[in-house]
C-alpha positions as CSV (number, residue, x, y, z in Angstrom):
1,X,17.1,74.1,22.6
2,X,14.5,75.8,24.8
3,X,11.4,77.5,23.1
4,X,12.8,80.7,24.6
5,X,16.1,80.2,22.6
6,X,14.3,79.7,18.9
7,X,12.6,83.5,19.7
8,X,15.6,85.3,18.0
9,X,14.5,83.7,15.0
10,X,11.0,84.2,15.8
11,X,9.3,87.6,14.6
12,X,6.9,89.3,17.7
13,X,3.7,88.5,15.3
14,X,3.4,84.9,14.6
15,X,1.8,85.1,11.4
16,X,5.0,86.9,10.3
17,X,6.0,85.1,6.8
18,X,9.7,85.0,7.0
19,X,10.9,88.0,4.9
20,X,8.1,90.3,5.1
21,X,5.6,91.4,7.5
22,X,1.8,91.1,6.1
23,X,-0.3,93.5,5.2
24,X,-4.1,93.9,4.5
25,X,-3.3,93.2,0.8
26,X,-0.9,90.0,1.6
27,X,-4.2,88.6,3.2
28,X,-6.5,89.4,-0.2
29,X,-6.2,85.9,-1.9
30,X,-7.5,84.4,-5.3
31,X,-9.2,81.2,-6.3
32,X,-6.5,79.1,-6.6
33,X,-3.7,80.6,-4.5
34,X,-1.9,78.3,-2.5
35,X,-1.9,79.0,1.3
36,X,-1.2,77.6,4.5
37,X,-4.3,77.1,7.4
38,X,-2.1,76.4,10.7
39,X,-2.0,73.2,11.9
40,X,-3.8,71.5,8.8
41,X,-1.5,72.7,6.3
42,X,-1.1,73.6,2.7
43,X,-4.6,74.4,0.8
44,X,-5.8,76.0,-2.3
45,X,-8.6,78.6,-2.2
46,X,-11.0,76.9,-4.3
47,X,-13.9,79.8,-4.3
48,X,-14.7,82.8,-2.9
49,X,-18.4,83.7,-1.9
50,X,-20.6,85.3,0.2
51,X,-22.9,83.8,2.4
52,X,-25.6,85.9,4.7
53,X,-25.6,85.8,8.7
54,X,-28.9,87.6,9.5
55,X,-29.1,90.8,8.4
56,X,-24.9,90.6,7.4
57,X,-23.1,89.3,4.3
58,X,-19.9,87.7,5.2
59,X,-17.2,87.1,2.2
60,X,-15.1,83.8,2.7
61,X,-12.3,81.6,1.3
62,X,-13.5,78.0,0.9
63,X,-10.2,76.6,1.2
64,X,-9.0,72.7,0.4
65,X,-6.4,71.6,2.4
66,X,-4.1,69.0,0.5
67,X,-3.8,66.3,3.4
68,X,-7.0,65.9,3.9
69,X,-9.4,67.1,0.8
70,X,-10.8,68.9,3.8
71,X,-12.9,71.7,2.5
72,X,-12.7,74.8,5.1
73,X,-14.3,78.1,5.3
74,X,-12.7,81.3,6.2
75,X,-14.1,84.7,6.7
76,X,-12.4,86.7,4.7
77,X,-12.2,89.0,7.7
78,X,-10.8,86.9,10.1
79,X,-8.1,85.3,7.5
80,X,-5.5,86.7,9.8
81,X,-7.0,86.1,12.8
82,X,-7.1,82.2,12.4
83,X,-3.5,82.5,10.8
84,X,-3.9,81.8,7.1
85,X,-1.3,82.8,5.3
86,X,0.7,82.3,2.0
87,X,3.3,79.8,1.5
88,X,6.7,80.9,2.4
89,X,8.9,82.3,-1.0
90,X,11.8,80.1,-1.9
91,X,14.2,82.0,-0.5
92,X,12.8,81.8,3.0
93,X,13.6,78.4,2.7
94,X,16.9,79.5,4.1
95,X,15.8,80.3,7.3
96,X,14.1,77.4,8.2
97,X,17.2,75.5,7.3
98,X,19.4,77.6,9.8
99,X,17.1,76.9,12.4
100,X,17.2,73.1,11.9
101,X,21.2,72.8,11.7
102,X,21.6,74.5,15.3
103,X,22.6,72.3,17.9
104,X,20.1,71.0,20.9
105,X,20.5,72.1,23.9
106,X,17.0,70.0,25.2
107,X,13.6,70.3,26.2
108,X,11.4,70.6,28.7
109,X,11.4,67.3,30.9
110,X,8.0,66.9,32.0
111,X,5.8,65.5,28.6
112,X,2.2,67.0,29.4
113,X,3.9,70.6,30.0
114,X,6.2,69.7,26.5
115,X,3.1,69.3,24.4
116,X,1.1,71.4,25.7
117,X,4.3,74.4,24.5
118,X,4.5,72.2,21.6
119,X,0.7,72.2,20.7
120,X,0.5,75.8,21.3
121,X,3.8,76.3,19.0
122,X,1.9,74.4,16.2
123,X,-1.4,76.5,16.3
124,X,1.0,79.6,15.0
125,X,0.7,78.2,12.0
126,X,4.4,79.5,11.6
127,X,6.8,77.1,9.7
128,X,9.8,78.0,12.0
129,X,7.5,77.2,14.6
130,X,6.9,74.0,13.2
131,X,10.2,73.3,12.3
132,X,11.0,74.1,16.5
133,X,8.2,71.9,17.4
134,X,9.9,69.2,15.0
135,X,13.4,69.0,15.9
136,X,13.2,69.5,19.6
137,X,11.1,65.7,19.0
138,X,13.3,64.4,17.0
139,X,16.1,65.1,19.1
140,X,13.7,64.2,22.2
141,X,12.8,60.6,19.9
142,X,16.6,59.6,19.9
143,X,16.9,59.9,23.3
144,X,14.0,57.9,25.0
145,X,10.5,56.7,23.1
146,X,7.7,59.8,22.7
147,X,4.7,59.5,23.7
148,X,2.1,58.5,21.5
149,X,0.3,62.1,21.3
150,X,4.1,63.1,20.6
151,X,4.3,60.6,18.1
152,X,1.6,62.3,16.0
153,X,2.7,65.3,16.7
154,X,6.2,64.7,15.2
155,X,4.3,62.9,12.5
156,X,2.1,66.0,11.6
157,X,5.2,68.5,12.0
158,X,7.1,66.8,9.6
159,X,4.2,66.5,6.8
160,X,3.7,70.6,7.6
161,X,7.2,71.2,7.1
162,X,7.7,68.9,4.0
163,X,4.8,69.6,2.3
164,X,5.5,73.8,2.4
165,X,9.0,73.6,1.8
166,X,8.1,71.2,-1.2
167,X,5.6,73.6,-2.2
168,X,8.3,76.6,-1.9
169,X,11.2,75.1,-3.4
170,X,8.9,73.8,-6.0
171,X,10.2,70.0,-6.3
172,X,9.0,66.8,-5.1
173,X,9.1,66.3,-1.3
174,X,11.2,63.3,-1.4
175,X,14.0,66.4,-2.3
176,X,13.0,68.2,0.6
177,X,13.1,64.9,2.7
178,X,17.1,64.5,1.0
179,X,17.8,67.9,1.9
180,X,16.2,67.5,5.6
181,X,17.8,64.7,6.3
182,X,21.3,66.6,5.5
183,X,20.4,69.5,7.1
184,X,19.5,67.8,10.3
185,X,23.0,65.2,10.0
186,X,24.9,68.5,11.1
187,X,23.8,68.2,15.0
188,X,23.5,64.8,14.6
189,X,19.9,64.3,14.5
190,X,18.1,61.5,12.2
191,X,14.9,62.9,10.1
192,X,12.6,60.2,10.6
193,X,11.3,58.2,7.3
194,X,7.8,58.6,6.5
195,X,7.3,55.1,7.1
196,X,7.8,54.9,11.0
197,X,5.0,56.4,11.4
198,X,2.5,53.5,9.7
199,X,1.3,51.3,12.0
């Protein structure tokens, strides 16, 4: 399936959360809310501060991001600019599903224009995004070998994916991996094991 064909499930603004639109107060978080930073994942805002810029005071999010114990700082101004969000609610879970258990219709043939869409679908920070990004590899993977830049780009979309949907569902991501896997069966696609990607 093209990118063009995964729009209807796409809002217009790509830091839609599936199931509602946010607003100025769905981008006021707390210490220890559990968002998403696109690209790098699920994080927890550890503290928020205030730091000065010359004659400014700035407020941020110090965020850390699970993968990584990467600590980030976000103006707290510019949270929606760079695409942070909250993790999607259980029952958007749904949706992501829906888009996974559609059949593939291909991609794009030549593999520096396909990651280049791909990289920019990533940067959304949108899990159906991801989830696009994901599948049209896998399916892309079982046809011929990717790329190694593809490689770790499958490899990162399916740690986004599982990690959030782990996160929403709130069970252990060997559940979500079970239920991916199934999920993925009905167009004949394989979820590939965490442990292809080791070297």
């Amino acid at each position: 399936m093209r990118y063009s064909n995964y729009k209807r499930f796409l809002p217009a603004n790509p830091y839609y959360l599936p199931g509602c639109l946010m607003s100025s107060a769905d981008l006021n978080f707390h210490i220890g809310d559990k968002v998403v930073y696109p690209n790098h994942g699920v994080g927890i805002i550890e503290q928020i501060g205030s730091r000065s810029i010359g004659a400014a005071v700035e407020r941020y999010y110090l965020l850390n991001i699970k993968a990584s114990s990467l600590k980030v700082m976000v103006p707290c101004q510019n949270a929606g600019n760079v695409g942070l969000r909250r993790v999607i609610r259980n029952g958007d879970v749904q949706k992501v599903l829906d888009l996974l258990s559609l059949s593939e219709n291909g991609s794009n043939g030549d593999w520096k224009d396909r990651f280049k869409e791909n990289s920019e679908r990533m940067r959304t920070g949108s899990l159906l995004e991801v989830a696009g990004v994901l599948k049209s590899l896998i399916a892309l993977h079982q046809a011929k070998p990717l790329s190694f830049r593809e490689k770790k780009m499958l490899e990162r979309a399916r740690y986004l994916l599982v990690s959030e949907l782990a996160l929403a569902r709130n069970c252990e991501e060997t559940k979500i991996e079970e239920l991916l896997t199934l999920t993925l069966a009905k167009c004949n696609l394989r979820f590939p094991e965490a442990s292809e990607f080791q070297a």
